[in-house]
C-alpha positions in Angstrom: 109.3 119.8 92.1 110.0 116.3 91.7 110.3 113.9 89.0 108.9 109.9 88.7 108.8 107.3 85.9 108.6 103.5 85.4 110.1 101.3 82.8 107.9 98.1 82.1 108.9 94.4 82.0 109.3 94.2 78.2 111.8 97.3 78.4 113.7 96.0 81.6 116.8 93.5 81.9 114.9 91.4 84.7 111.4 91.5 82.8 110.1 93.1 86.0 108.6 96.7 86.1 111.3 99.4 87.5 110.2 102.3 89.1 112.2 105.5 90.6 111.0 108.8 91.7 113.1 111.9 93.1 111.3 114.3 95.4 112.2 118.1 95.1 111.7 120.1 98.4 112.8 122.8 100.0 116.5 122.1 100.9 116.2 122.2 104.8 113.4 120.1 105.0 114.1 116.6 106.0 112.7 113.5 104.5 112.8 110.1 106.6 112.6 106.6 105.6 109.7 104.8 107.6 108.5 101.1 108.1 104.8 101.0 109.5 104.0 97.8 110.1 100.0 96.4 109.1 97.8 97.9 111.9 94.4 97.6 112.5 91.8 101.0 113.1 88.6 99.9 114.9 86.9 103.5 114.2 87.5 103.3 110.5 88.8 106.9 111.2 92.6 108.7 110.0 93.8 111.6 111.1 96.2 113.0 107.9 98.1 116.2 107.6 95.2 118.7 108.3 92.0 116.4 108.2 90.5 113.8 109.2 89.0 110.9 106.6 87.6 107.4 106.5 89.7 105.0 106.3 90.4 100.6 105.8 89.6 99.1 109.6 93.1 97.0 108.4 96.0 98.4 106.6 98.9 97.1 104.5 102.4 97.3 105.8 104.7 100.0 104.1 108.1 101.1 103.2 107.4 105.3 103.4 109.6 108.4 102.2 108.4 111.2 104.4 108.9 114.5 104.4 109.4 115.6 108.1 106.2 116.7 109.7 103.7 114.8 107.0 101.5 112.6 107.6 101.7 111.5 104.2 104.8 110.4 101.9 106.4 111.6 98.7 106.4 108.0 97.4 106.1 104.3 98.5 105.8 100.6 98.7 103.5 98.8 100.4 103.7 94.7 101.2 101.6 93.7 98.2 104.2 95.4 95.5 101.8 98.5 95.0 104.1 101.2 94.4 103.7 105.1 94.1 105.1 108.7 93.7 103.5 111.9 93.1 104.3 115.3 91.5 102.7 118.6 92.3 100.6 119.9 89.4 99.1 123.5 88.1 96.0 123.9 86.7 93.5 126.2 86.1 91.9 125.5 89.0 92.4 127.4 92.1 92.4 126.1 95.5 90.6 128.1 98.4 94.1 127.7 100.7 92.2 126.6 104.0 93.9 123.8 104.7 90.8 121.6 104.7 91.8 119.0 102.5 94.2 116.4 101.5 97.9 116.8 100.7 98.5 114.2 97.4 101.2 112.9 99.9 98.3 111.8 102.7 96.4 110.1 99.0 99.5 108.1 98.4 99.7 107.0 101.4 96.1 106.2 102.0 96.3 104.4 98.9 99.6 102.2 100.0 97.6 101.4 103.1 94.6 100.0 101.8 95.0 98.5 98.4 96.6 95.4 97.7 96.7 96.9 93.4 97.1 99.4 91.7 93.9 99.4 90.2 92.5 99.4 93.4 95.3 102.3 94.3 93.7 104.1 91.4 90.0 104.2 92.3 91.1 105.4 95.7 92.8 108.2 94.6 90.1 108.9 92.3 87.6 108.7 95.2 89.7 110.6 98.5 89.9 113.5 95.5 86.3 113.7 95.1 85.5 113.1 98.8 87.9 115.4 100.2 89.7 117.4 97.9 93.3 118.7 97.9 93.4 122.1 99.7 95.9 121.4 101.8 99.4 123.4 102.1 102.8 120.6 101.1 105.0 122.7 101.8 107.5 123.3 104.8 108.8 126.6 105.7 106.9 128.1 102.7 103.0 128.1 101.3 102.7 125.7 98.9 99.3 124.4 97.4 98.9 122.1 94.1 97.0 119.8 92.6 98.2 115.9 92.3 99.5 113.7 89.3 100.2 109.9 90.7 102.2 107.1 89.1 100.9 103.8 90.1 102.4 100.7 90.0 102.1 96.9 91.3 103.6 93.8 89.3 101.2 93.6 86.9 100.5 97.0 85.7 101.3 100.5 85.6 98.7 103.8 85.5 99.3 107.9 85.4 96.4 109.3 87.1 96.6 113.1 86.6 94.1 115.5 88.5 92.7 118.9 88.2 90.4 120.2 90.6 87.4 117.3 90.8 88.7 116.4 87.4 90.9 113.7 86.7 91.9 111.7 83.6 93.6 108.5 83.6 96.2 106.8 81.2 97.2 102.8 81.3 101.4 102.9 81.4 102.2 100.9 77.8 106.1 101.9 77.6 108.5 103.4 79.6 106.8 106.8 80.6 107.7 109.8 82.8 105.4 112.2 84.8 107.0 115.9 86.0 105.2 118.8 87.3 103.0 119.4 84.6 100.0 117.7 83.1 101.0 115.3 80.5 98.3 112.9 79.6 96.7 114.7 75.8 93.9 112.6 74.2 96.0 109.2 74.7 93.5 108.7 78.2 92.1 105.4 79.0 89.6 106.8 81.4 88.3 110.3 82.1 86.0 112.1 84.8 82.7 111.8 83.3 82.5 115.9 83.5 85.7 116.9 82.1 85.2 117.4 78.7 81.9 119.3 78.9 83.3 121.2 81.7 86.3 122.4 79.1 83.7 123.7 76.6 81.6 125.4 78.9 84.2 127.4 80.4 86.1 127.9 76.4 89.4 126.1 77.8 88.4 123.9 74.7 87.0 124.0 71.3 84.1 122.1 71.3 84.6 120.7 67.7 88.4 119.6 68.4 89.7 116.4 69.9 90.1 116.7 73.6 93.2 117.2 75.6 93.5 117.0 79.2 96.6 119.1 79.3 95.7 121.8 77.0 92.5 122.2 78.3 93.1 122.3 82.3 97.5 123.3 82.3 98.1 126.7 84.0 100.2 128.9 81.9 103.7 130.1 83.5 103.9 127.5 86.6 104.9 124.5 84.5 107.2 126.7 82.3 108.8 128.0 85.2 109.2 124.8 86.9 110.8 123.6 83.5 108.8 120.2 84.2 108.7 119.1 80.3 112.3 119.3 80.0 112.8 117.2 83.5 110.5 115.0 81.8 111.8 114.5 78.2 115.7 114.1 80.1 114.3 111.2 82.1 112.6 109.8 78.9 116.2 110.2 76.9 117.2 107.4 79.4 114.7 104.8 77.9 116.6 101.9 76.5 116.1 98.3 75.9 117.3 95.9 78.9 116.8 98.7 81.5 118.7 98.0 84.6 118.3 99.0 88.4 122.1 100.8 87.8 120.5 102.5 84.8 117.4 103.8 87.2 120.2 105.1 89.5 121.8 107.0 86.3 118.3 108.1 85.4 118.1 110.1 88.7 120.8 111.4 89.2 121.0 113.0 85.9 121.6 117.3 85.3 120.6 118.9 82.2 124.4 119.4 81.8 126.2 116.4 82.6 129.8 117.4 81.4 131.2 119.6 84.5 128.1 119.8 86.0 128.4 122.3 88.9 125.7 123.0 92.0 125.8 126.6 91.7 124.8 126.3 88.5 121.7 123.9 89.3 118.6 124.7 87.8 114.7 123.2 88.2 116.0 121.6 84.3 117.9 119.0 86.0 116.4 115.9 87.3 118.5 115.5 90.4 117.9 119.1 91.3 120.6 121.4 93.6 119.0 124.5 94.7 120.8 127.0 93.7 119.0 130.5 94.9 116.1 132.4 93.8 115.4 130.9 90.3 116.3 127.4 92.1 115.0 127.5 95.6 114.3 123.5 95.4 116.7 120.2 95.7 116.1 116.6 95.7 115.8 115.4 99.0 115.5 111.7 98.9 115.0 109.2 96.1 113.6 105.7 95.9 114.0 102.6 93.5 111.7 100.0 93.1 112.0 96.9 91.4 108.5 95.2 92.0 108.3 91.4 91.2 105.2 89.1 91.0 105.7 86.3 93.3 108.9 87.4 95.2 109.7 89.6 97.5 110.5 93.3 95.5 113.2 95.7 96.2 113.4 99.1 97.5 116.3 101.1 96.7 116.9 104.3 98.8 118.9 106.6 99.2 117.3 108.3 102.6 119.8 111.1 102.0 119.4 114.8 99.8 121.1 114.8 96.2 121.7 111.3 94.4 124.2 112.0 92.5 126.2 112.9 96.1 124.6 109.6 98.2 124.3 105.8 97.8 121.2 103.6 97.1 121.0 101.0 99.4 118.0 97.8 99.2 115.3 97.4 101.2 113.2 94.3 101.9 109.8 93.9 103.8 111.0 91.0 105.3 113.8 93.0 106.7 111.9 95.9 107.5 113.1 96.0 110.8 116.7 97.4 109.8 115.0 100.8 108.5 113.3 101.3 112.2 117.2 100.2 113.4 119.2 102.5 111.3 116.7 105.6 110.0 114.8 106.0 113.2 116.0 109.1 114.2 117.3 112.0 111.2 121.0 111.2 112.0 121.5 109.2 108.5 119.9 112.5 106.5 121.5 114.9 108.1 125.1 113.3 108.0 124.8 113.0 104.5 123.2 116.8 103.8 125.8 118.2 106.3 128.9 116.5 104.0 127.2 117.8 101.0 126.8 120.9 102.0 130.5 121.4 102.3 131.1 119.2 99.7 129.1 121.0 96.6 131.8 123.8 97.0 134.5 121.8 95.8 131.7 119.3 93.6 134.2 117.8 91.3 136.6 116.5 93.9 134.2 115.5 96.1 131.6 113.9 93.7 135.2 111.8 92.3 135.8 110.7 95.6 132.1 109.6 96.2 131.9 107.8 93.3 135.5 105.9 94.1 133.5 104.9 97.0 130.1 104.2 95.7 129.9 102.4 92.0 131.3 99.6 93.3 129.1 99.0 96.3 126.3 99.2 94.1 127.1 97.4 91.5 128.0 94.9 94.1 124.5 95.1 96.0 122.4 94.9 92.6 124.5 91.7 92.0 123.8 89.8 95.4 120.3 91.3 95.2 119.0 89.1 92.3 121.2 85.6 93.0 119.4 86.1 96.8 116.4 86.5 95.1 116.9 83.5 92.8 117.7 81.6 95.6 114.7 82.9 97.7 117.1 83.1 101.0 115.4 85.8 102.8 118.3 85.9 105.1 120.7 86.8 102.5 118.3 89.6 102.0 118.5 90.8 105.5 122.2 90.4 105.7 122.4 92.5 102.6 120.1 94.9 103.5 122.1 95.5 107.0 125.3 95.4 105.9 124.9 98.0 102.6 123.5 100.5 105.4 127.0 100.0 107.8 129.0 100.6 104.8 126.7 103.4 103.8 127.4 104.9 107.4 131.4 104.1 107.1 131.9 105.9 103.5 129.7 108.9 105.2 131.7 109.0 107.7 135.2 108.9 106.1 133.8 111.4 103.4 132.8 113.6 106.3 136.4 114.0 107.8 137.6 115.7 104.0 138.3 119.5 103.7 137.4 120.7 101.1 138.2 123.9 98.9 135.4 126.8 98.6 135.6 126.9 94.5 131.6 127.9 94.4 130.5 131.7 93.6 129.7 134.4 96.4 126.0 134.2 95.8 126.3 130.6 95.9 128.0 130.6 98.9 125.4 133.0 100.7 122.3 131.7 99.9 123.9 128.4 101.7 124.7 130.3 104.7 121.0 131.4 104.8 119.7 128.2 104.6 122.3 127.0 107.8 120.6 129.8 109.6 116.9 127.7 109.6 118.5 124.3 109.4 117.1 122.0 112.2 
């Protein structure tokens, strides 16, 4: 489950589209923060998760979110601004579960590595679906298989591509907009498959004399209700406000459907920065991203690299300092610090979420500060030295959090379904 959204430049405080995106996985499953520089690929040829495609002879460079294992990434940046996430999807379509297609996370990433915007991003995400398809398993210690949605940014525009089976239908981004794990574009489409709509009547998903609606027409029933996606989606929409800021973003992820003594154990696939919780909440967020893309200067990418935002710290991210995330997030020591603290910590969540914060607001607020006067001045350098040192003091507050002991307040069941998930942690 994850959630992803984008406020554009007549919404935000900068005039500059803002983009953030929480991926939901399974909780011992490990998402990294990559750089891959631009490479070339004489064959043409790419071997993804499960397959192997066409691809550009010369790709982009790209800032990646990866879940461990993937060739593909929850969301991204690549060097030209392009920015996307994706959500898993249920429709009415069934997939054959062969593993002989694409996962939407090897799309995204295909897409970041050869298109310089998001148009482009959008007609190759339209194409790799009809060329290969999506039967391919995303999930990690369990079968998972889904369909795609896709928001697409660069510094111009914004697009929600939303997909179901060889079907797709395609929505330009004109105000601050959200995309959870359901289909959500109605009869508002800029663009549609060509078949869609005839393929709706034909099989009576749709009345043939009514106005068309992707959603109604190609939504599974129970999966979206039980993933509780249009409530995840109307609570990041609550956030919409004029003069949207970066620290706002933050807030937007790291929202709960009950904010007043919100507790883990309690966490539920309602909240936006998701805990799991057990059966009826086996997912959590695993790593978020940030983006604030700019036309003309360099853009900045906010991560957290860590499980749970409301228990971890955003720190910026620069292309021309791209070198720092192979320096500090090559190996899984940075996400597993931070999951191993919180996993002690979410016993005893409203101490330990006070002491975070004591530690965190004003680093942030801090960064986002010296973020936009370096980019005023265009001192890359300043960059850098930002970049670098937000990740030391990232490490330090870990580490001091990490030497706290703290009180077992959570339930039994709470408590156990922990412990199993200690049992398979790598």
């Amino acid at each position: 489950m994850c959630d992803t959204f984008v406020c554009p430049p007549h919404l935000s405080e900068s005039g500059n589209w803002i983009f953030g995106k929480n991926s939901d996985r399974e909780p011992n499953e490990i998402q990294l923060t990559h750089h891959y520089p631009a490479r070339q690929i004489p064959s043409g040829m790419q071997q993804c998760t499960f397959i192997e495609v066409q691809h550009t002879l010369q790709t982009f460079a790209t800032i990646l979110s990866q879940p461990i294992g993937m060739w593909g990434a929850e969301m991204g940046v690549n060097e030209k601004g392009v920015t996307i996430g994706n959500e898993a999807v249920f429709s009415k379509f069934s997939l054959p579960k062969k593993d002989k297609g694409l996962t939407g996370m090897d799309m995204l990433r295909l897409a970041l590595e050869s298109c310089d915007t998001a148009q482009k991003a959008v007609n190759k995400l339209i194409q790799l679906n009809e060329n290969y398809g999506q039967d391919a398993n995303g999930g990690y210690q369990s079968k998972f298989y889904y369909h795609n949605s896709f928001l697409i940014a660069d510094a111009e525009e914004a697009f929600v591509l939303e997909t179901a089976g060889e079907l797709w239908a395609l929505e330009k981004v004109k105000t601050y907009r959200a995309i959870s794990n359901g289909l959500s574009i109605t009869n508002q489409y800029d663009d549609i498959h060509p078949k869609a709509i005839q393929f709706a009547i034909n099989k009576s998903w749709i009345k043939k004399d009514e106005e068309f609606n992707f959603s109604k027409a190609f939504s599974a029933y129970w999966m979206p209700k039980l993933a509780n996606c249009q409530l995840r989606k109307n609570l990041v929409e609550s956030h919409q406000k004029v003069k949207f800021t970066i620290s706002d973003a933050f807030k937007t992820l790291r929202s709960h459907d009950i904010e007043e003594e919100f507790l883990p154990q309690n966490g539920s696939t309602a909240s936006v920065c998701m805990h799991a919780s057990g059966l009826f909440c086996p997912q959590q967020t695993t790593a978020s991203m940030v983006v604030e893309i700019r036309r003309n200067q360099a853009s900045t990418i906010w991560l957290t690299g860590a499980p749970s935002p409301c228990m971890s710290i955003f720190t910026p991210f620069y292309f021309d300092s791209s070198d720092i995330i192979s320096q500090y997030y090559k190996e899984d020591a940075h996400w597993k610090s931070w999951s191993q603290w919180q996993r002690k910590a979410m016993h005893d969540y409203s101490a330990a979420s006070s002491q975070l914060e004591n530690l965190r607001n004003e680093k942030e607020l801090s960064w986002v500060k010296r973020d936009q006067q370096a980019i005023k001045q265009n001192d890359i350098q300043l960059l850098h030295s930002l970049s670098e040192e937000a990740l030391q003091k990232s490490d330090r507050t870990i580490k001091a959090l990490s030497d706290i002991t703290y009180s077992k307040k959570s339930s039994l069941l709470f408590r156990l379904f922990w412990k199993k998930q200690a049992l398979t942690f790598q």
